[in-house]
C-alpha positions as CSV (number, residue, x, y, z in Angstrom):
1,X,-16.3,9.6,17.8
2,X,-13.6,7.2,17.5
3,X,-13.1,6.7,13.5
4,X,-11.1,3.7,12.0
5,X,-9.8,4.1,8.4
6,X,-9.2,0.9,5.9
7,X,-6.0,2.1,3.7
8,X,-6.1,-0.7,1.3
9,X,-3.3,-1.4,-1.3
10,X,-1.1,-4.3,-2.7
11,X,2.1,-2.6,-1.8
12,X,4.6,-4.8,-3.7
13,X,6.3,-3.0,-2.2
14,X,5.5,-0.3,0.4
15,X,7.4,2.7,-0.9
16,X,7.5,6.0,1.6
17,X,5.0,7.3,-0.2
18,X,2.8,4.8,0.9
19,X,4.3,5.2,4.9
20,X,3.8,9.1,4.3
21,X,0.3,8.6,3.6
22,X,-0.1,6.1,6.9
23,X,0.9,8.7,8.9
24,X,-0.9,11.1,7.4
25,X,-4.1,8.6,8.2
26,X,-3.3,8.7,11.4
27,X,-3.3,11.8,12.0
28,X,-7.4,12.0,11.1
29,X,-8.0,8.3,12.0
30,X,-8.1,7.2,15.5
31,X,-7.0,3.9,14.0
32,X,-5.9,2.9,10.7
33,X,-5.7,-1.2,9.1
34,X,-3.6,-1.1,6.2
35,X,-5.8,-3.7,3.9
36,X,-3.3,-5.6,1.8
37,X,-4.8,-7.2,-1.1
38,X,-4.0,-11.0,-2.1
39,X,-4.6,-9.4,-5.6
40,X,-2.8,-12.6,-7.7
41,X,-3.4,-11.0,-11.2
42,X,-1.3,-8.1,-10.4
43,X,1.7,-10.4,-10.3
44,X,3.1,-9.3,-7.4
45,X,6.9,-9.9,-6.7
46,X,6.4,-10.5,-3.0
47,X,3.9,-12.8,-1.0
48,X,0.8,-11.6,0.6
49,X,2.8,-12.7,3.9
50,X,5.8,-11.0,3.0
51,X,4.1,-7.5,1.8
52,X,2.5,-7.7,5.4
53,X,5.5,-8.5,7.0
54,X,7.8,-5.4,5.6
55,X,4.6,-3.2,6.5
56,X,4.4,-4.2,9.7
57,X,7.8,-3.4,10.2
58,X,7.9,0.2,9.1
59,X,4.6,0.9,11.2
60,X,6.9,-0.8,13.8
61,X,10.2,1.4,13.4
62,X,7.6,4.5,13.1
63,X,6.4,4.0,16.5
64,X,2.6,3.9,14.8
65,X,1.9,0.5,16.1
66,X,-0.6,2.0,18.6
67,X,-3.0,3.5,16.4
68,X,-1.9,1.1,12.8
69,X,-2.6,-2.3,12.5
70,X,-1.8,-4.5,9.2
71,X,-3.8,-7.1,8.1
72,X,-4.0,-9.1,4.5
73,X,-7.2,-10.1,2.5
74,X,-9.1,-11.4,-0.3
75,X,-12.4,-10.0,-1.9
76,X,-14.3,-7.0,-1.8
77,X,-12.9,-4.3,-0.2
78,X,-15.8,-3.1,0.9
79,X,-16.4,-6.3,2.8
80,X,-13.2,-6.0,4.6
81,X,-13.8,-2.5,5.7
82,X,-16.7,-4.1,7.2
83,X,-14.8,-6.3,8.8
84,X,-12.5,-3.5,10.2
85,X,-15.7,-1.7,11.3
86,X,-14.0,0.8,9.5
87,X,-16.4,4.5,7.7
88,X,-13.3,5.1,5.8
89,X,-11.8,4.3,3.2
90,X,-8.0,6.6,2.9
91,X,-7.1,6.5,-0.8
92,X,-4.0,8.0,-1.9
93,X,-3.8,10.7,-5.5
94,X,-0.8,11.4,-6.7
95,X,-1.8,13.5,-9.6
96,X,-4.8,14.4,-11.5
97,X,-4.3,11.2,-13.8
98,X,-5.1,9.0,-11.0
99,X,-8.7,11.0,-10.4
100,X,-10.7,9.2,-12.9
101,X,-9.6,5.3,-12.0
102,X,-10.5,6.6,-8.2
103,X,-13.8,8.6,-8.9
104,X,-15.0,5.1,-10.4
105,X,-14.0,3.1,-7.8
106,X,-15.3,5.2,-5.1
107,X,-18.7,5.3,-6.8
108,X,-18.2,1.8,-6.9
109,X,-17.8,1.4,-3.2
110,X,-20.4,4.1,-2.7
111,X,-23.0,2.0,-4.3
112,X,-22.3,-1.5,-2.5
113,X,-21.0,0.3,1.0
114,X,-23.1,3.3,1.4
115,X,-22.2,3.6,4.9
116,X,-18.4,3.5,4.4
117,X,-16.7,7.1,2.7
118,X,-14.1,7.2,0.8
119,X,-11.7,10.2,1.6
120,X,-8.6,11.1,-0.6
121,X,-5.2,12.4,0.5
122,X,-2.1,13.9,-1.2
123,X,1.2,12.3,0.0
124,X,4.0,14.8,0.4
125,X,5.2,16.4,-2.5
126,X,8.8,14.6,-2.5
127,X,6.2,11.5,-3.0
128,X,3.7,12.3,-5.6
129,X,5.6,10.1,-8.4
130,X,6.6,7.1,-6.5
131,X,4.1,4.4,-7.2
132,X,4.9,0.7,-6.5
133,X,4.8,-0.8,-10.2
134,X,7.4,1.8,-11.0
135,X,9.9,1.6,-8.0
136,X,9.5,-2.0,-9.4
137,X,10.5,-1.8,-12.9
138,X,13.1,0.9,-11.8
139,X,14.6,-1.7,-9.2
140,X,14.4,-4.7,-12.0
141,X,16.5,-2.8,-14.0
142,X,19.3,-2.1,-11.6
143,X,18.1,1.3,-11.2
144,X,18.7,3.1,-7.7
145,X,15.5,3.1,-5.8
146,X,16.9,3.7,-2.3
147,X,15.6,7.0,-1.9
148,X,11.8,5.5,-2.6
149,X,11.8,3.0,-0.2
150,X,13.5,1.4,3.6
151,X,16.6,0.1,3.9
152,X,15.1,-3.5,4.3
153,X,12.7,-3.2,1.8
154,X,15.3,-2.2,-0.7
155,X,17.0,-5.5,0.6
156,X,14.4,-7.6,0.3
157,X,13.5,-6.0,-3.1
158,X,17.2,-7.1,-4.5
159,X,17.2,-10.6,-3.0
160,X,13.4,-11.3,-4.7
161,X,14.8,-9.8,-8.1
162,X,18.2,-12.2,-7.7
163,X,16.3,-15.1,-7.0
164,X,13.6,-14.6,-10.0
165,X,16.7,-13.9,-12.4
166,X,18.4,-17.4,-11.0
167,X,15.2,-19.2,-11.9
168,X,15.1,-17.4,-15.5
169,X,18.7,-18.7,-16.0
170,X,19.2,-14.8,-16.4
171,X,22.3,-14.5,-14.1
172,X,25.9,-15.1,-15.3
């Protein structure tokens, strides 16, 4: 049986931890959509159109274009899995902290989806810290954050944070 996965997220930005768990998707999945949620009151720092754009790139320079597709939306997630015709749902845990939030919203899903299962993996250890909020405020604060995420991520991520400091009338 051919099985397609939903890995939903906002990734603002995709980190490699995100990419590492992709792959790791589709190694179980015979396709995987990366879901990327509009999600406004998160406040992200990139557009839905942009977050799909970089994503799509790194499926693209990891040759997993075959087997990964990207695609944004709005609403339950549950719905879009539908959508997808997707029976999974690939969530990522980085520690035990992240269990409970997960547990809930896997019953959640559960409950309106019963036909849809939600199935948990552990990014690489080098990865287990890197979240996207963080690389964030790490990156906003002229921190190094190369090492977390591509080259033109990284890029883009500087350019966003020089523009939103321009319109602050926070640059010299």
């Amino acid at each position: 049986m051919e099985i397609t996965a939903v890995y939903p997220g906002t990734f603002d930005p995709i980190t490699k931890g995100h990419l590492d768990l992709i792959k790791r998707a589709s190694y179980l999945c015979a396709h995987v959509v990366v879901g990327v949620a509009s999600n406004p009151k998160k406040k992200p720092l990139f557009s839905l159109e942009e977050r799909v754009a970089m994503i799509q790139r790194e499926v693209a320079e990891q040759n997993l274009t075959s087997q990964v597709t990207v695609k944004g939306f709005e609403g339950l997630l549950v719905d879009f899995a539908r959508e997808q015709n997707a029976k999974v749902l690939i969530r990522g845990m980085r520690a035990v902290s992240d269990f409970e939030f997960e547990f809930q919203l896997a019953s959640m899903n559960r409950s309106l989806a019963p036909d849809v299962e939600s199935v948990f993996l552990m990014p690489g250890e080098s990865f287990s810290f890197i979240s996207s909020p963080l690389v964030k405020e790490v990156a906003i604060l002229n921190g190094d954050v190369s090492r977390f995420v591509a080259p033109h991520v990284l890029e883009a991520m500087k350019h966003k944070i020089v523009q939103i400091r321009a319109e602050r009338g926070l640059l010299n």
